[in-house]
C-alpha positions, -999 to +999 in steps of 0.1 A: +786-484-265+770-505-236+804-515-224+818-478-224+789-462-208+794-492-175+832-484-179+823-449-172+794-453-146+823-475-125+850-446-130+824-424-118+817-445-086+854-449-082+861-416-081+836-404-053+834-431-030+868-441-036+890-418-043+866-391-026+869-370-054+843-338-055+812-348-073+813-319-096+850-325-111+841-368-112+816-359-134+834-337-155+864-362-157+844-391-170+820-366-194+859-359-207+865-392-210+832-410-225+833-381-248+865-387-262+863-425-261+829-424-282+843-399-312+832-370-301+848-343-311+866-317-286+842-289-295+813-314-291+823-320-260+830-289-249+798-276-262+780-304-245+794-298-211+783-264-211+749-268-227+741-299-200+752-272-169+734-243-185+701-264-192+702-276-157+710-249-135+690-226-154+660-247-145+667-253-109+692-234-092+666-207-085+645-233-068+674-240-049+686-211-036+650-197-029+643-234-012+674-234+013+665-196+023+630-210+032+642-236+046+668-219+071+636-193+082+612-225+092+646-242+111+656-205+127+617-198+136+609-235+154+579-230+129+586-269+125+588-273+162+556-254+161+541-277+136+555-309+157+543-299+187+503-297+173+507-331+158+518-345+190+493-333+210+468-346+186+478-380+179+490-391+214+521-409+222+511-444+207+502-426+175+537-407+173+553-423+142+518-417+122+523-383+136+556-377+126+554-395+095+526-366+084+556-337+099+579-352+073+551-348+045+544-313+053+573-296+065+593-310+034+572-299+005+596-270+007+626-281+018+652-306+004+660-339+019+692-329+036+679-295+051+643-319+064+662-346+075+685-322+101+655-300+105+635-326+122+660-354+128+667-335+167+630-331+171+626-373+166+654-383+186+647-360+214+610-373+214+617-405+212+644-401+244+616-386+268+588-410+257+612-441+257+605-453+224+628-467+199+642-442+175+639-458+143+607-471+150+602-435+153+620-419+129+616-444+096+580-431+091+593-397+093+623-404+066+600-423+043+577-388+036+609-370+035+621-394+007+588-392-013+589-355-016+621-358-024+614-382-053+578-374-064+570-342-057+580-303-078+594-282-067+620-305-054+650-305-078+651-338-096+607-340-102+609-303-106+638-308-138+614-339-148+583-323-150+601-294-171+624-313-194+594-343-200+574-325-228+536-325-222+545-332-185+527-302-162+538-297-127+502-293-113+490-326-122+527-340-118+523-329-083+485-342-078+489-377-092+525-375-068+505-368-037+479-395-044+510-417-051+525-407-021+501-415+003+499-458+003+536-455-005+547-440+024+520-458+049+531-489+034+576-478+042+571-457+068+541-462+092+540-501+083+575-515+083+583-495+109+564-513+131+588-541+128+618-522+137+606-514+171+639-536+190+667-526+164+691-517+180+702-482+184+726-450+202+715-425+188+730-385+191+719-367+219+698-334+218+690-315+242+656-292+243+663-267+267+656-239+235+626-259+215+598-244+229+614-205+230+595-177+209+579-203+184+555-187+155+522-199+158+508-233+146+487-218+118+512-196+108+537-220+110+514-246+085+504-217+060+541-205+055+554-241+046+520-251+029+521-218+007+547-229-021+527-256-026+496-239-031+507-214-051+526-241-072+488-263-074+468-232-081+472-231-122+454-264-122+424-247-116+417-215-123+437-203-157+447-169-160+482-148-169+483-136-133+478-169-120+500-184-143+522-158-133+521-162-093+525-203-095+554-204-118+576-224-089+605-197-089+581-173-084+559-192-060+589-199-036+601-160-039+564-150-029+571-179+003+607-163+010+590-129+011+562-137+036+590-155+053+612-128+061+582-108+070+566-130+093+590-151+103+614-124+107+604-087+111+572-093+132+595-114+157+619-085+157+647-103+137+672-079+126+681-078+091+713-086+094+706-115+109+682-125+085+710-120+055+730-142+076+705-171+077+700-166+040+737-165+031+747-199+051+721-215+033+736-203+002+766-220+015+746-249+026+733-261-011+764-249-031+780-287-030+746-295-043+745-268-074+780-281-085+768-319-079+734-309-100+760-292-128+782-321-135+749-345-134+738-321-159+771-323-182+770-362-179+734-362-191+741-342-225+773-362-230+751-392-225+724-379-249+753-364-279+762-406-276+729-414-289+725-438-262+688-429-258+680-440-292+696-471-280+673-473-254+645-470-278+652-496-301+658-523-267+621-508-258+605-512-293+620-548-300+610-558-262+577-544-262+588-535-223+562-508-208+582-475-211+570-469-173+584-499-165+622-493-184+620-456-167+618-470-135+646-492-144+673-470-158+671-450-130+671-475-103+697-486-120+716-455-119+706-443-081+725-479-069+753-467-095+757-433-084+738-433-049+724-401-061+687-398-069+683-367-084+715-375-105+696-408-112+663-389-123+680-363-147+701-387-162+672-410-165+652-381-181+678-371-208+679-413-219+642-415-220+633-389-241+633-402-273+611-436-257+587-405-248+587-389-283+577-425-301+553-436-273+521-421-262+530-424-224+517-399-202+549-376-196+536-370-159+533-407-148+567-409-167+580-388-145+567-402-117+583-440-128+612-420-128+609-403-094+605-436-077+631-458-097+657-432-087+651-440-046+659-476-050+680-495-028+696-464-010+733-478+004+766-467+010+776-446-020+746-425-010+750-396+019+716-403+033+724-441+040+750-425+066+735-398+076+711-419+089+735-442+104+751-414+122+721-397+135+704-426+144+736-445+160+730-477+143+753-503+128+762-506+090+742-543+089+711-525+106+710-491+082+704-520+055+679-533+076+660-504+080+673-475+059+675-494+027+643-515+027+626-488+034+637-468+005+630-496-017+596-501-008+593-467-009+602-472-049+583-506-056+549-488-044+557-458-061+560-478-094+532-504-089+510-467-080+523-454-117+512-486-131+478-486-116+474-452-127+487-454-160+449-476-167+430-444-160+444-415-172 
């Protein structure tokens, strides 16, 4: 079995870095492929493929839909710019990677990686060119919040499928411990090591900022429209009722955001509607490589499961008395440097697991936090961030693994020492 699930993990990589085949039909090839190398019958197969997308997309491809249409008001609106230019003023020039490393935190609560990263990404570069200071000195702080959202924190896709596939696992305390996580972890990979990346060397793209100031939303508004998903998200940790239970549900809690969105961020600037079904159709088109990519991570994960390979898992835990925290982690940095996907790492991860979680009495939130940070390890070229960066930030292959990559993995070391240091308390 071992040997035909890493024949089928190396097809996979083969077929999208290689071959540069789309993620969605790689998947489905080798979910064909294991299948029918295993036993399985066709009708399992079948079955599995379309229980894996259904199960999947019908958790999260409201959040993504409603979380790209949020995300294309804040970038139309410059409420980020808004945000940014607050911070600034605040902190001071010597303090601008602390500064933009708390941007990152708060304007991507809502927003996914990709949409953050090209969101803000102009902002740092542009900054950094006026105040002459190195980019990636100034930008790794930033990308290191944007990467623990990403990873730790619902309603983000991957923690978001965690927290709801992990039984016992609630996204209010998923989201708490995540944030306390959070914090050290991204000091430590963002503000800290970025310090030593001050003279890398770097040519980056050049923005200009003629527009950034032009007709931007106020700061507070700005901070309570991004802020609000997460609030109403928190809220059922504390007070317990069906209407609250009601409003924080995340699908509902982002369509509430969208709403106050469009009408602040839209109608009281005089937006037209049109234009506002615009922005909300292109980000449609924005996230739809991402749904199919999400699908055929879905379809992998059942086949994976209908192979039993989970109870494998279980049995290598039991006889190896390894931490189940610990083996989390592990699978799914094992399948992020695989795949050099992290929330195809994390839902994979979560379909092996489960029957570890079923026989253990691990807490199903710090499990899917393990997760979480196992999937960001060792970011590198099989993973569209690695050159996005590169790109953005004009540097060369050697220094994106310099930078880029250790930063990821500390990012997922911390996280997973945090988990462990947690895991003594609750």
């Amino acid at each position: 079995m071992w040997g035909l699930l890493i024949i089928g993990i190396f097809v996979l990589v083969v077929l999208i870095s290689y071959f540069k085949i789309q993620p969605f039909l790689s998947f489905l090839f080798v979910s064909v492929f294991m299948g029918l190398a295993y036993g399985l019958s066709t009708k399992a197969i079948i079955e599995g493929i379309q229980k894996g997308m259904g199960s999947t997309l019908g958790t999260i491809l409201t959040i993504i839909l409603l979380g790209a249409m949020i995300g294309k008001f804040i970038a139309k609106s410059n409420a980020s710019v808004s945000i940014a230019d607050r911070l600034i003023k605040v902190f001071g020039p010597k303090r601008l990677p602390f500064a933009f490393m708390i941007i990152g935190f708060i304007v991507s609560m809502p927003l996914f990686f990709s949409v953050a990263f090209l969101l803000l990404t102009p902002l740092v570069l542009t900054t950094a060119k006026r105040q002459k200071i190195n980019p990636v000195y100034l930008g790794i702080p930033l990308l290191a919040s944007l990467s623990i959202t990403q990873g730790f924190l619902p309603p983000h896709p991957a923690p978001y499928y965690l927290v709801t596939h992990l039984p016992g696992a609630e996204i209010g305390i998923t989201l708490g411990w995540g944030i306390v996580i959070s914090i050290p972890a991204m000091i430590l990979s963002g503000w800290l090591f970025g310090m030593t990346l001050k003279n890398i060397p770097a040519t980056p793209m050049d923005f200009t900022e003629e527009n950034a100031n032009m007709n931007q939303p106020s700061f507070l508004l700005s901070l309570c429209i991004i802020l609000l998903p997460v609030v109403l998200i928190s809220i059922n940790t504390f007070f317990k009722n069906d209407f609250i239970e009601f409003i924080s549900e995340p699908n509902i809690a982002l369509f509430i955001s969208l709403m106050v969105s469009i009408y602040f961020l839209g109608f009281k600037r005089g937006i037209k509607w049109s234009e506002m079904q615009k922005w909300m159709l292109d980000s449609v088109k924005e996230v739809a490589p991402l749904i199919l990519t999400f699908a055929g991570a879905g379809a992998f994960k059942e086949v994976l499961q209908s192979m039993n390979i989970g109870s494998e898992v279980l049995v290598i835990a039991m006889n190896n008395s390894i931490n189940p925290l610990l083996l989390s982690w592990l699978i799914a940095a094992l399948l992020r440097i695989i795949t050099g996907s992290s929330t195809v790492a994390g839902i994979t991860t979560a379909g092996i697991i489960l029957p570890v979680l079923a026989q253990t009495d691990v807490n199903p939130n710090l499990l899917a936090l393990s997760i979480g940070a196992g999937s960001m390890v060792l970011s590198h070229v099989n993973d569209t961030g690695f050159w996005l960066f590169k790109e953005y930030y004009g540097v060369s292959v050697k220094n994106t693994l310099r930078s880029w990559t250790i930063m990821e993995t500390i990012l997922a070391v911390v996280g997973l020492l945090g988990v462990l240091f947690l895991q003594n308390f609750i």
